[in-house]
Rosetta silent file (secondary structure, phi, psi, omega in degrees, C-alpha in Angstrom):
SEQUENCE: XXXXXXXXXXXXXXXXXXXXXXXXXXXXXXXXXXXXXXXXXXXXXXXXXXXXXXXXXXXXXXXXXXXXXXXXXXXXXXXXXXXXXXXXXXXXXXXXXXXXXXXXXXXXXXXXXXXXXXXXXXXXXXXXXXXXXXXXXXXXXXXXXXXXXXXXXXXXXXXXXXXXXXXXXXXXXXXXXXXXXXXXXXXXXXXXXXXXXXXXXXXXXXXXXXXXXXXXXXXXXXXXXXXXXXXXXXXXXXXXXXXXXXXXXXXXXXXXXXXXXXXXXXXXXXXXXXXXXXXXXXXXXXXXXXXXXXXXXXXXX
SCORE:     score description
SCORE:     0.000 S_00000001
   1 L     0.000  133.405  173.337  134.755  -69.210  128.057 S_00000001
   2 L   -75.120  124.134 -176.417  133.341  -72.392  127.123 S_00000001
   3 L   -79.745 -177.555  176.705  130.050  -72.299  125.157 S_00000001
   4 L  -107.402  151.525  171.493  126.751  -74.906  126.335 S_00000001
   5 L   -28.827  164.831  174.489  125.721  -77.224  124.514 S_00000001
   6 L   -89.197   -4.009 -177.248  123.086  -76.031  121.648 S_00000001
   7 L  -106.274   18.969 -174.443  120.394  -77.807  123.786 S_00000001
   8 L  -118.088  136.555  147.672  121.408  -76.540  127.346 S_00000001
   9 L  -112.477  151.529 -174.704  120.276  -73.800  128.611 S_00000001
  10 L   -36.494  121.348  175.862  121.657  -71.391  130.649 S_00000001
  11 E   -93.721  168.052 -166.139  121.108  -72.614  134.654 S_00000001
  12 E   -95.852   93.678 -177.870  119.490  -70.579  136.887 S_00000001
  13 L   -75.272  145.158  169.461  121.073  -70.646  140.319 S_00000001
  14 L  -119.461   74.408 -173.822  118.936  -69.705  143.388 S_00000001
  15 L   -56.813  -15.337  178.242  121.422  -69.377  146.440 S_00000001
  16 L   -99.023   -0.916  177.180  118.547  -69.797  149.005 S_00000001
  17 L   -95.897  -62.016 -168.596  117.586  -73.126  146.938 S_00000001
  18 L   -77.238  -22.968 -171.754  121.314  -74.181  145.827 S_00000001
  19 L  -142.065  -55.050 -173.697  123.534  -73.359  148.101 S_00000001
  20 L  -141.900   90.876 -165.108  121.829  -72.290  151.704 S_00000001
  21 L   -68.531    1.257  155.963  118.392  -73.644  152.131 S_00000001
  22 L   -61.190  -47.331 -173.604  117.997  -71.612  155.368 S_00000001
  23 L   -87.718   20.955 -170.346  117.252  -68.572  153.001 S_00000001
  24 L   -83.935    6.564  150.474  114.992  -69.982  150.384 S_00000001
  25 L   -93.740    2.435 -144.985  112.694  -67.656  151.022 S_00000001
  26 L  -106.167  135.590 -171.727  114.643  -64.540  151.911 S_00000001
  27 L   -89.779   39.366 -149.417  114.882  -61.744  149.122 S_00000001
  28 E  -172.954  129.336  151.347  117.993  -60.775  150.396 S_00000001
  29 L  -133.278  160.370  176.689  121.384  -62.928  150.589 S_00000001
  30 L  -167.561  130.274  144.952  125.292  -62.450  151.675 S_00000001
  31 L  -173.743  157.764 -157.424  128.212  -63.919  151.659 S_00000001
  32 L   -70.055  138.957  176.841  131.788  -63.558  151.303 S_00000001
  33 H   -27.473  -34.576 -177.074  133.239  -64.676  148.370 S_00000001
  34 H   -80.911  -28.364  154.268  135.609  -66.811  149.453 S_00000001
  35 H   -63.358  -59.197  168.825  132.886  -68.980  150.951 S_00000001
  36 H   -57.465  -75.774 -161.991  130.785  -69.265  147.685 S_00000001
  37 H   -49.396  -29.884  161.093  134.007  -70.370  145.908 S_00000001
  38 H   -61.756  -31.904 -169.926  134.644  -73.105  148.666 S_00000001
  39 H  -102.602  -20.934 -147.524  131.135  -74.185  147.375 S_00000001
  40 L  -122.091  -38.515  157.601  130.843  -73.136  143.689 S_00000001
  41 L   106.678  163.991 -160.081  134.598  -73.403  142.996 S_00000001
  42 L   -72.130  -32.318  179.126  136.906  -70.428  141.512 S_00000001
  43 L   -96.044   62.784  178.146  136.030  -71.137  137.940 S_00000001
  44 L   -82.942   97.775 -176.510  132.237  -70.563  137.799 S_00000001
  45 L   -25.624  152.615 -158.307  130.907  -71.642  134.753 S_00000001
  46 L   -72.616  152.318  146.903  128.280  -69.088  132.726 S_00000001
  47 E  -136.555 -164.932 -175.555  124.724  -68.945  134.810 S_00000001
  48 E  -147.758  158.496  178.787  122.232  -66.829  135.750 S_00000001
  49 L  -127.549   88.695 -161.114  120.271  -65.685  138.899 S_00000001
  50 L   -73.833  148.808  170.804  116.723  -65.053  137.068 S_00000001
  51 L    70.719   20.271 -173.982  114.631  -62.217  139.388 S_00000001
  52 L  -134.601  117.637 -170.061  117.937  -61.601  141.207 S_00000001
  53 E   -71.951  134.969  158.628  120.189  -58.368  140.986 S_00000001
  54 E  -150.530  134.472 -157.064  123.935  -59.035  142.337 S_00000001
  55 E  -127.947  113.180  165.338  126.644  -56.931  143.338 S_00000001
  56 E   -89.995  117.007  151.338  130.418  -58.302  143.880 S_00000001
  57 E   -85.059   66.140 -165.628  132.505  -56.529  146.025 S_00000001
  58 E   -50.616  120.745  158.547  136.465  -57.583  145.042 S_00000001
  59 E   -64.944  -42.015 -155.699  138.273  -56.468  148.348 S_00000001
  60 E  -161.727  130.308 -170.917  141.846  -57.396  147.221 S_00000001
  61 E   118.296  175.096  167.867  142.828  -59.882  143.873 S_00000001
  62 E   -99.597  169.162  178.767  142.311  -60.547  140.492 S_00000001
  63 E  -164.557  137.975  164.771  139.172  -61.698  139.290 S_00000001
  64 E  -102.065  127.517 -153.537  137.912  -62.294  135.522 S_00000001
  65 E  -120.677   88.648  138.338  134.318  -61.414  134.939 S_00000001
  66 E   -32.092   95.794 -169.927  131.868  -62.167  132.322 S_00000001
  67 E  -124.650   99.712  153.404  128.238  -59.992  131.789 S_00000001
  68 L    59.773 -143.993 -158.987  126.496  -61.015  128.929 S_00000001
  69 L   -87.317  -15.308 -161.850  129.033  -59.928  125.977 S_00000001
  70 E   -89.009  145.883 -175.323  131.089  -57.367  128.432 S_00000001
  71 E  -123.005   82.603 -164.839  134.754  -58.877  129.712 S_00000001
  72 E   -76.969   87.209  169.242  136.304  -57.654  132.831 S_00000001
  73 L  -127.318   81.964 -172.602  139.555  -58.130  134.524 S_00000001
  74 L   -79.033  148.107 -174.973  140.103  -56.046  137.233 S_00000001
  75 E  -131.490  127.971  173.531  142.038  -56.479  140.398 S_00000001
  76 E   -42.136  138.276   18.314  140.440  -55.142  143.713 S_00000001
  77 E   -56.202  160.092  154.828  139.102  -52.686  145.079 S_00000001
  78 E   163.235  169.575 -140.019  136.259  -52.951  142.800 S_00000001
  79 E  -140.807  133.272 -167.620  132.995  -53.138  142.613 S_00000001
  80 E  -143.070  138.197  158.958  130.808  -55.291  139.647 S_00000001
  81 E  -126.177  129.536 -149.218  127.047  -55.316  138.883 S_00000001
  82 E  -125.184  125.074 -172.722  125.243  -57.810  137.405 S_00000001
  83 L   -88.446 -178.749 -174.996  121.484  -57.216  136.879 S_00000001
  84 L   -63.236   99.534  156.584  118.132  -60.001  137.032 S_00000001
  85 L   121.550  -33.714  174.470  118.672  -62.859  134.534 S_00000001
  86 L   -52.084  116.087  139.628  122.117  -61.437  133.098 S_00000001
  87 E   -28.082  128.735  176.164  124.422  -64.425  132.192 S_00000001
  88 E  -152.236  160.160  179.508  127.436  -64.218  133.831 S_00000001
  89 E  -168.066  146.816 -169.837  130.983  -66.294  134.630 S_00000001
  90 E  -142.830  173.430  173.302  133.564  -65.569  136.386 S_00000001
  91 E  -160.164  128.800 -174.028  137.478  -66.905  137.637 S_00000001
  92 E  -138.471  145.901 -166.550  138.803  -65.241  140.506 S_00000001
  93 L  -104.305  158.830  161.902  142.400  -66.344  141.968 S_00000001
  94 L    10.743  -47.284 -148.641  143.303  -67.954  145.267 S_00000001
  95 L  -101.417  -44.641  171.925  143.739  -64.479  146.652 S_00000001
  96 L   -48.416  143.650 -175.250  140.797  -62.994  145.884 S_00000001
  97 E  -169.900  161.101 -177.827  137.990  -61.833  148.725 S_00000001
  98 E   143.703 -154.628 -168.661  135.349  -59.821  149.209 S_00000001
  99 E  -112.144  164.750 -167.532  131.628  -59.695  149.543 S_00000001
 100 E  -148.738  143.096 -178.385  128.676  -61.082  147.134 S_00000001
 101 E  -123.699   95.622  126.388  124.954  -59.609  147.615 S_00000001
 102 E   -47.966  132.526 -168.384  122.136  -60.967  146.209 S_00000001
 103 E  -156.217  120.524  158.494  118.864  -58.870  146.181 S_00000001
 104 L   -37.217 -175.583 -133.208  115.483  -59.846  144.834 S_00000001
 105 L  -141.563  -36.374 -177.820  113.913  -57.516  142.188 S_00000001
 106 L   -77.346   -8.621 -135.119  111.176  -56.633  144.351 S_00000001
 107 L  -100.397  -62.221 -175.775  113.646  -55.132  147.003 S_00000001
 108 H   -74.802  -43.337  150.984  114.255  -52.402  143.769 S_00000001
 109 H   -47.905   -3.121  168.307  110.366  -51.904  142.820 S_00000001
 110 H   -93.694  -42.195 -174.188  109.775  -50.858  146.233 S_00000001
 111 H   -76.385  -14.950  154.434  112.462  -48.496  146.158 S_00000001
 112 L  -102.655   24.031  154.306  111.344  -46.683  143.097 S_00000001
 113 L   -74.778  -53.530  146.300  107.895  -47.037  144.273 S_00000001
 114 L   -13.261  -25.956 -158.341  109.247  -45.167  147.686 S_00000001
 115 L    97.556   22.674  169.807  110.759  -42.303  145.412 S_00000001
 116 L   -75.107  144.640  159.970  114.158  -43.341  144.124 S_00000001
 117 L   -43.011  132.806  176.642  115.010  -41.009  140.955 S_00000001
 118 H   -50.028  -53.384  178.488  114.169  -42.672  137.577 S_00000001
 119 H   -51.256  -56.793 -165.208  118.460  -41.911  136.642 S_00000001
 120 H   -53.207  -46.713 -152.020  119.472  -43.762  139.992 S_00000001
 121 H   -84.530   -0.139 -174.514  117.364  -46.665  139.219 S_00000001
 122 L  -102.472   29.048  171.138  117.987  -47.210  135.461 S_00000001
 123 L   -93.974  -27.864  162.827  121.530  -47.520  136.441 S_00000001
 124 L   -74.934    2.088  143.832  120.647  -51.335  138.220 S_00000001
 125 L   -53.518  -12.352 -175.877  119.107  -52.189  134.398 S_00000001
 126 L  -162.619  161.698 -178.484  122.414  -53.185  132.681 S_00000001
 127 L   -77.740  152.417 -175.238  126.012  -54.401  134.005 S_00000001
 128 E  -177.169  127.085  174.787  128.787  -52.623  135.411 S_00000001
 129 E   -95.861  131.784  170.297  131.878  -52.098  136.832 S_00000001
 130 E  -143.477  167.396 -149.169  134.281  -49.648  138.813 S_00000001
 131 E  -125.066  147.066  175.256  137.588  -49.998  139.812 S_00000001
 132 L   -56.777  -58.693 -153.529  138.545  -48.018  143.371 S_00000001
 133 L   -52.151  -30.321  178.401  141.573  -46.462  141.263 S_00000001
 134 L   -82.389   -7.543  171.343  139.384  -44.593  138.951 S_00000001
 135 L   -73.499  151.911  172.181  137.183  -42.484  141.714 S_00000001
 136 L   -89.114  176.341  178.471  137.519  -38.800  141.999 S_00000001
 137 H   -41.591  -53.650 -168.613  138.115  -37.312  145.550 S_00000001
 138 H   -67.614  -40.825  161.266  134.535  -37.192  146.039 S_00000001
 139 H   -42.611  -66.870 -165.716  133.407  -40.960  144.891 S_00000001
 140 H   -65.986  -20.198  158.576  135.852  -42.351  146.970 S_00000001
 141 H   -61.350  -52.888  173.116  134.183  -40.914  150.132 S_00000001
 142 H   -46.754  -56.998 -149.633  130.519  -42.607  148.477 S_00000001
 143 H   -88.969   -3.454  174.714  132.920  -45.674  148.206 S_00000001
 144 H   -95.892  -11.259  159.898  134.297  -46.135  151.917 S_00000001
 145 H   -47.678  -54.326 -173.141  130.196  -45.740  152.864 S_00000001
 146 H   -47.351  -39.376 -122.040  129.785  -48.382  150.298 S_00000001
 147 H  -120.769  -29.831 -177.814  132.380  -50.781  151.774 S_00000001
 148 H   -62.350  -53.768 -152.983  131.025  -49.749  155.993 S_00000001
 149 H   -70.836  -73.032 -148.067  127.121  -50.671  154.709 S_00000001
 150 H   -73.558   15.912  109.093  128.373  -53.989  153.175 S_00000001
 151 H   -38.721  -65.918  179.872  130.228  -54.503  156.352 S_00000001
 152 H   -66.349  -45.696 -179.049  127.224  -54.223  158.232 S_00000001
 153 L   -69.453  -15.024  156.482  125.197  -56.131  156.260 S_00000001
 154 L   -78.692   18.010  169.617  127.492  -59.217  156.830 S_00000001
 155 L  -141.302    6.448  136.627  127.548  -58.980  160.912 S_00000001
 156 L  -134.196   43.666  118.042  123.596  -59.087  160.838 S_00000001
 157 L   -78.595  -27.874 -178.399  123.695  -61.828  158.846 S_00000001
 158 L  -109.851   26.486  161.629  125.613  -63.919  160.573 S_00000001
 159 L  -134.910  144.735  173.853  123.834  -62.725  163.762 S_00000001
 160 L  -100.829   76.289 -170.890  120.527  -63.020  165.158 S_00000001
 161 L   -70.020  170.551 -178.903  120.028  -59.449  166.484 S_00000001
 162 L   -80.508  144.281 -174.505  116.534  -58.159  167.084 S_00000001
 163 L    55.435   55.213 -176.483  114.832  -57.152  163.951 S_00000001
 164 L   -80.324  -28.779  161.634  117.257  -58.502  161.951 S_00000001
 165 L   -97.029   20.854  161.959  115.431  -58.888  158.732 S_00000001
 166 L   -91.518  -27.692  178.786  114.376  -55.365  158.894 S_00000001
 167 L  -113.847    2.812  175.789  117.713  -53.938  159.226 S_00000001
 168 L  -112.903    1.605 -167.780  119.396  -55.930  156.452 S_00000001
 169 H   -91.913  -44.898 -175.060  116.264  -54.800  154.131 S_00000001
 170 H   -64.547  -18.503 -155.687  116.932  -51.279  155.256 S_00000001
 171 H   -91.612  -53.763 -170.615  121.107  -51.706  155.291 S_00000001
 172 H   -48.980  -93.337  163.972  120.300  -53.348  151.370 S_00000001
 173 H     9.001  -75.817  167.118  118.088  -50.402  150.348 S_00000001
 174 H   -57.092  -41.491 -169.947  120.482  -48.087  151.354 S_00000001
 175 H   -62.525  -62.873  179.787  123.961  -49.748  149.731 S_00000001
 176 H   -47.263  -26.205  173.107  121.753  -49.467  146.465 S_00000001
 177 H   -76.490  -29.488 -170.598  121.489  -45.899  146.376 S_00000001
 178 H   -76.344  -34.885 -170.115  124.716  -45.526  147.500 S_00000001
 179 H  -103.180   11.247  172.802  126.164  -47.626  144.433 S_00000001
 180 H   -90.201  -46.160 -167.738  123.990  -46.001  141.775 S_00000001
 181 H   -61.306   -9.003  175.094  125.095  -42.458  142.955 S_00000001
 182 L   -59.175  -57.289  175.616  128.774  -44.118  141.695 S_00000001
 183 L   -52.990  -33.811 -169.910  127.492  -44.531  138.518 S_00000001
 184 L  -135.670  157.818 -167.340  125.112  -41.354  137.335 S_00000001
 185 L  -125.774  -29.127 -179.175  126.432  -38.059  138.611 S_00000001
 186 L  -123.308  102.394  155.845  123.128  -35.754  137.364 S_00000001
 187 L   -72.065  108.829  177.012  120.070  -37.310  139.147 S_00000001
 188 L  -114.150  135.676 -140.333  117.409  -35.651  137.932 S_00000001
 189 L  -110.858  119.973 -163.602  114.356  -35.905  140.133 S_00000001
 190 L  -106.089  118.762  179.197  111.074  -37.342  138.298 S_00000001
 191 L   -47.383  140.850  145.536  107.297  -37.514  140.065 S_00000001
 192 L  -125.149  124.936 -172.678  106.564  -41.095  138.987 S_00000001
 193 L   -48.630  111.221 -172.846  102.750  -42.189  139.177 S_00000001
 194 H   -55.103  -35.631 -170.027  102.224  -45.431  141.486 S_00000001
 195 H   -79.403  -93.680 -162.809   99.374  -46.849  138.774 S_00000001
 196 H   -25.145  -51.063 -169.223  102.404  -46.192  135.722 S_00000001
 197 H   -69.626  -68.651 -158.278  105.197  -48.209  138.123 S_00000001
 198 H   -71.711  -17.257 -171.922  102.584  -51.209  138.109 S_00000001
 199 H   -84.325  -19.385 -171.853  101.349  -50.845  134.448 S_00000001
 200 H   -80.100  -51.033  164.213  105.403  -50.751  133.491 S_00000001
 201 H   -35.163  -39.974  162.875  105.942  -54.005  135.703 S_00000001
 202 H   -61.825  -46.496 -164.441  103.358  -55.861  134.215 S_00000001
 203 H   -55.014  -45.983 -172.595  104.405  -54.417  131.136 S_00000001
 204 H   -64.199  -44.113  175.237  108.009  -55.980  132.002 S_00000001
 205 H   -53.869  -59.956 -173.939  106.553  -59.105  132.874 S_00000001
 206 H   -69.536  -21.753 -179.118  104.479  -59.825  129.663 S_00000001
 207 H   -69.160  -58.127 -171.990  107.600  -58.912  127.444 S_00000001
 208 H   -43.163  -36.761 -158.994  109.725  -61.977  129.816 S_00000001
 209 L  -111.496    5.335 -174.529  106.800  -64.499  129.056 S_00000001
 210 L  -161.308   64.746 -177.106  105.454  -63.883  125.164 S_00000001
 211 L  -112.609  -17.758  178.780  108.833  -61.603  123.796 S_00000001
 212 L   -81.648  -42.994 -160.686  109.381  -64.838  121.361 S_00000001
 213 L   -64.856  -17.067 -151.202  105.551  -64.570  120.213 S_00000001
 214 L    41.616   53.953  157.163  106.095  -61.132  118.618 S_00000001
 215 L   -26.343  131.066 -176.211  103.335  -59.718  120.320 S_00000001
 216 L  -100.986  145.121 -154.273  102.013  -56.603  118.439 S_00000001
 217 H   -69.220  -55.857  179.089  102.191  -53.375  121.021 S_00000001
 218 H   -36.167  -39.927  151.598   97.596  -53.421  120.769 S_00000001
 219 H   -25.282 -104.949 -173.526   98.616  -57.024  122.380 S_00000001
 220 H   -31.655  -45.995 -132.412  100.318  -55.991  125.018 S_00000001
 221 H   -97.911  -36.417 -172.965   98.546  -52.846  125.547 S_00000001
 222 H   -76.450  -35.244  174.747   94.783  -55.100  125.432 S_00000001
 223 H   -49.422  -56.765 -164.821   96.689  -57.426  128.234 S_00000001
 224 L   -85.348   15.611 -159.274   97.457  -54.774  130.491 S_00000001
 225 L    46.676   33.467 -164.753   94.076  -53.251  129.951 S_00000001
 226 L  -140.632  171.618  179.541   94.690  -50.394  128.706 S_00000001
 227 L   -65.141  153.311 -173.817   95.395  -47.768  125.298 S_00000001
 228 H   -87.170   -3.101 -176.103   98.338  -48.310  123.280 S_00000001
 229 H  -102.898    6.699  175.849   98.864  -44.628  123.951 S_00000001
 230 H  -109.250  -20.314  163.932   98.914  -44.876  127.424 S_00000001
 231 H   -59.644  -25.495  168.991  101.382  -47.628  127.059 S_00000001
 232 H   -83.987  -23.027 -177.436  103.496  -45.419  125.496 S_00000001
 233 H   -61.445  -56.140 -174.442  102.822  -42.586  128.066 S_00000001
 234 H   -29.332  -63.349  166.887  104.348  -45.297  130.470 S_00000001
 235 H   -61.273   -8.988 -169.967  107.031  -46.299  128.949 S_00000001
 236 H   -73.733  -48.130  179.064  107.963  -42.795  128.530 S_00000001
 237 H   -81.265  -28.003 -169.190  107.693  -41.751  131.925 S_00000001
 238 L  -105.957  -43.211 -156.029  109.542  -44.758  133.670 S_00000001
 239 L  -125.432  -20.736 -175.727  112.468  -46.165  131.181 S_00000001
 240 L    48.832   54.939  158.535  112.103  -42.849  128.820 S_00000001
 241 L  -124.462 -170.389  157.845  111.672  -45.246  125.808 S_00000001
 242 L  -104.669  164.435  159.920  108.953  -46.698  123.660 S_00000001
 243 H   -73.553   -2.628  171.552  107.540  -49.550  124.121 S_00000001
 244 H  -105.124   -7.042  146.239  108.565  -51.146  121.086 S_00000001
 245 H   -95.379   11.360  129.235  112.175  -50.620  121.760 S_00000001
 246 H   -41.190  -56.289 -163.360  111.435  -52.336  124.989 S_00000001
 247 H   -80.226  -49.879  170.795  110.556  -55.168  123.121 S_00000001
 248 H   -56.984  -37.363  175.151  113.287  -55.232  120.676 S_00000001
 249 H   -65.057   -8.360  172.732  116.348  -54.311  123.050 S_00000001
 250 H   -73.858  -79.175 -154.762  114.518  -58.280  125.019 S_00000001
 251 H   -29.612  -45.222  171.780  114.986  -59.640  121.304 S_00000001
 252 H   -71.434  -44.063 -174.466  118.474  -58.248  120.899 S_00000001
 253 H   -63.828  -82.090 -155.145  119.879  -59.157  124.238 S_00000001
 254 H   -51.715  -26.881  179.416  118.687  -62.820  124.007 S_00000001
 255 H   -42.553  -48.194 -179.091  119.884  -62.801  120.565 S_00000001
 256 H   -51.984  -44.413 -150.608  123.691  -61.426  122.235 S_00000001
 257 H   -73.859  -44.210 -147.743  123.179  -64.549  125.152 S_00000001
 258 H   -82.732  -37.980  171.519  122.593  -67.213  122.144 S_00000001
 259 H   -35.978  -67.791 -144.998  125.499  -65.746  120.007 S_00000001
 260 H   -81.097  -47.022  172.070  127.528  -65.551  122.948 S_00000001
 261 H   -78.741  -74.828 -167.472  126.613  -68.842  124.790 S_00000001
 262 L  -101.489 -179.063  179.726  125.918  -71.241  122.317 S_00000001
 263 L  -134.279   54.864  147.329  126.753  -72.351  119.218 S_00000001
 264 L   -58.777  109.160 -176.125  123.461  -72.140  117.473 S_00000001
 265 L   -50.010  178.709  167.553  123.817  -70.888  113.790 S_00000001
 266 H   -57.602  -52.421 -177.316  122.075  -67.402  113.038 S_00000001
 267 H   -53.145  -53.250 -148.520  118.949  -69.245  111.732 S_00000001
 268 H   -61.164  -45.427  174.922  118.480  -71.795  114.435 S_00000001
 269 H   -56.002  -58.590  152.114  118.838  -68.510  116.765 S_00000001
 270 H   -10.138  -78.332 -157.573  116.210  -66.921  114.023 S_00000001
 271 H   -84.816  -24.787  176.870  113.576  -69.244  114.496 S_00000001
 272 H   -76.114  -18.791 -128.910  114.159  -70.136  118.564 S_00000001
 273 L  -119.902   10.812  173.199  113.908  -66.211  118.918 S_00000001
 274 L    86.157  -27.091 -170.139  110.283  -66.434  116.978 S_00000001
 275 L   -88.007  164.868 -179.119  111.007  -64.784  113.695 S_00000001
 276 L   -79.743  -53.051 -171.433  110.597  -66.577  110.224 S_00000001
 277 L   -85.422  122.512  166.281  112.667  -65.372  107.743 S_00000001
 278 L  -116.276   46.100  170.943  116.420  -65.316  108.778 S_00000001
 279 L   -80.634  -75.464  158.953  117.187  -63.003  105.968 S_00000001
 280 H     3.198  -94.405  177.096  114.598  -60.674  108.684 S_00000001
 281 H   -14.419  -78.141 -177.416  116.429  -61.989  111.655 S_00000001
 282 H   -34.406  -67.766  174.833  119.482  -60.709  110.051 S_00000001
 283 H   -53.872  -31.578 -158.150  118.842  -57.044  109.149 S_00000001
 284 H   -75.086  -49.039 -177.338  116.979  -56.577  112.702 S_00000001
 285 H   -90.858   19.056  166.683  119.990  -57.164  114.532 S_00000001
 286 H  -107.499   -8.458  174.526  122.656  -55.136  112.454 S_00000001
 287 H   -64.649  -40.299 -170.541  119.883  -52.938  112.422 S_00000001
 288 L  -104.395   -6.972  151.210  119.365  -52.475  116.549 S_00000001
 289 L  -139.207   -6.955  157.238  123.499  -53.094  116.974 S_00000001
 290 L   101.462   16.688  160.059  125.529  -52.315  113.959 S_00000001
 291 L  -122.007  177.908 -171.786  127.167  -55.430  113.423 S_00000001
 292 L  -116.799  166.806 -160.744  125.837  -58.543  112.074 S_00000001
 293 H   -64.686  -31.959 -171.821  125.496  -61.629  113.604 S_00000001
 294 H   -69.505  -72.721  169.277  128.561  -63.198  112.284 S_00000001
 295 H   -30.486  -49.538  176.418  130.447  -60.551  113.290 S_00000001
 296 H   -49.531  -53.107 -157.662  129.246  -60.182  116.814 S_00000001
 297 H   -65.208  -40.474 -178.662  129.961  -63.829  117.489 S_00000001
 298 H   -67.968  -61.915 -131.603  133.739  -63.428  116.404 S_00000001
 299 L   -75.196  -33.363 -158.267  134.304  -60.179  118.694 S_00000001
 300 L  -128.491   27.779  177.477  133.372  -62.884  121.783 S_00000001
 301 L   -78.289    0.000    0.000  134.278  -66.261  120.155 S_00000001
């Protein structure tokens, strides 16, 4: 993969902006692959789809896949998930088909506002893949549902049936649950408190916009209007973390995307990424991944 530039940043694609300006409002896109590649071309360079969750459905081909530091090359069936904001690039050959989903962010805060299980839903938080070949007996039933709902969700898109955006938010909904239970096998089922789901969203929010400032957790916690100890109850109950390794697992992932993407030394990455010292810099991240900076950067250069 070819890095950007050290002064480019990753672009942000919008498919209801970029590609099909009929949808620019619609939290909810489809189409088959083989269409996006007629527009986007086979060799898609790294980007990102910020606030947008997306799920690739390979029917049949090879296809080489790129998530943030993870490297994929898999030949269909198979199934890839790439969460809101995660870099990604891909090269898929001639041959290759299937289906491509986009799905706003809010589309998944309703559904664990609704009652999805905390395990189901922290499975759409980080990238993943599964290959058809690798299901037990039982998966592979979950996976011809999977492959009927994304079937469906293509033939009322490309029709205008009655209630049609009602039924692809419901046919969406469902396919997510369906492709988390692939993923987690003991769903364990947690009351979660409607006021905690909005103080952890905000909470989510405020990390995205001031995670460079190094924001002290009484910061955040003064933001959201509230105790630093109820910020922790929060985080506790929803992501079953703290909140300050919320903030450091933002720091380390962009740290991975600059490594990984650019060719920014360690400091320059230091100093974009807010800290001073890149002695600091250094220890934090062999500290939070167990390699050093240098190192990482070789493993994906």
């Amino acid at each position: 993969m070819t890095k950007v530039n050290i002064d480019e940043w990753i672009p942000n694609i919008v498919l209801g902006q970029d590609y099909d300006r009929r949808y620019v409002d619609s939290p909810v896109h489809y189409d088959v692959l083989e269409n996006l590649a007629v527009f986007f071309g086979r060799d898609m360079p790294v980007h990102r789809h910020a606030q947008y969750l997306q799920i690739h459905y390979i029917d049949r081909g090879e296809i080489h896949f790129q998530i943030d530091d993870k490297i994929y090359h898999i030949t269909g069936p198979a199934l890839i998930l790439t969460p809101p904001s995660f870099p990604h690039s891909f090269l898929s050959i001639p041959e290759a088909c299937g289906h491509v989903l986009t799905i706003h962010q809010s589309i998944i805060w309703q559904l664990l506002k609704d009652g999805l299980q905390q395990p189901l839903s922290s499975e759409l938080e980080h990238e993943w893949c599964l290959n058809q070949k690798n299901l037990s007996d039982d998966d592979l039933l979950n996976w011809t549902l999977i492959v009927q709902t994304l079937e469906a969700i293509g033939r009322e898109w490309n029709h205008d049936f009655p209630a049609k955006n009602l039924t692809l938010q419901t046919l969406v909904r469902l396919l997510l649950i369906q492709v988390t239970r692939l993923s987690t096998k003991k769903a364990i089922s947690r009351c979660i408190n409607n006021d905690d789901l909005q103080y952890f969203r905000k909470f989510s929010n405020l990390i995205q916009e001031c995670f460079k400032a190094h924001w002290q957790l009484g910061a955040y916690a003064s933001s959201l209007g509230i105790s630093e100890s109820r910020l922790h109850q929060v985080c506790q109950r929803i992501a079953d973390q703290s909140p300050k390794k919320i903030v450091h697992d933002r720091l380390v992932q962009e740290a991975k995307r600059l490594l990984t993407f650019t060719n920014l030394s360690s400091s320059e990455i230091c100093y974009q990424l807010g800290f001073s010292d890149p002695a600091y810099f250094s220890r934090f991240f062999k500290r939070n991944t167990g390699v050093t900076t240098q190192n990482y950067r070789q493993q994906f250069s």
